[in-house]
N, C-alpha and C positions, 0 to 999 in steps of 0.2 A: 504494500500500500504506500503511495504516496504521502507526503508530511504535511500537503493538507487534506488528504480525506482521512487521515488518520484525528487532527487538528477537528474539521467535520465532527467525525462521528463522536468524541471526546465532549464538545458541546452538548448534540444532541444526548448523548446519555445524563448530561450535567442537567439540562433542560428536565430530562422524562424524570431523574430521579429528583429533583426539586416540584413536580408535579404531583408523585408520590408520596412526598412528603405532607405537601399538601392536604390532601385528604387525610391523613391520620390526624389533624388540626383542627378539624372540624369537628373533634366531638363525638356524643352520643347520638345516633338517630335513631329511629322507627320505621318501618316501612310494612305492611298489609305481606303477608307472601302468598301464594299464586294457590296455596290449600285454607289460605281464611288465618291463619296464625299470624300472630304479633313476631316480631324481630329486632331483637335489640344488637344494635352495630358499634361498633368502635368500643368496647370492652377488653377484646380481645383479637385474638386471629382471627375466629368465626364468629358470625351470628349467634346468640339465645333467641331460638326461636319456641316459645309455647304456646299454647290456645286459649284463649280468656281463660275461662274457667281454671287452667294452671297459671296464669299468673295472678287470678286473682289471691286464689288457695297461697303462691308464694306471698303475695302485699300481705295477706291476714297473717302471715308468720312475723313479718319484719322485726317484732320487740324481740321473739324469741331467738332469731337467726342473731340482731344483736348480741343479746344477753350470750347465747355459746360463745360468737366471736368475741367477747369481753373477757369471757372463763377461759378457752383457749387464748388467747394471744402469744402466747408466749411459745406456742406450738403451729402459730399460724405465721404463712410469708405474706408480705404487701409487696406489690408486682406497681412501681409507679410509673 
């Protein structure tokens, strides 16, 4: 390869990965998926995807999902 399409394509990877970047910046979303479930993004690698009724059953736990992660901590990792 030449020293500037090597030059070229060095940008473009600078460009796509500043692109990528990007989006992990944005946050938490939600999105409907294509069987009717809820989908929660930017957590992690993948989607939480569950169906009302399982995320409600999860929201009704949240003191106690708490309260363990309070009991454990000391056995739990934070991923920031």
């Amino acid at each position: 390869m030449a020293e500037s399409d090597l030059q070229a394509e060095i940008a473009r990877l600078r460009a796509e990965n500043d692109r990528l970047k990007g989006r992990s910046e944005r946050g938490v979303t939600m999105k409907v998926s294509e069987k009717g479930a809820l989908s929660v993004y930017g957590l992690g690698r993948f989607p939480i995807t569950l169906y009302k009724e399982q995320w409600r059953k999860v929201l009704s736990m949240a003191a106690e999902i708490e309260e363990y992660i309070q009991e454990n901590d000391s056995k739990l990792k934070a991923k920031e």
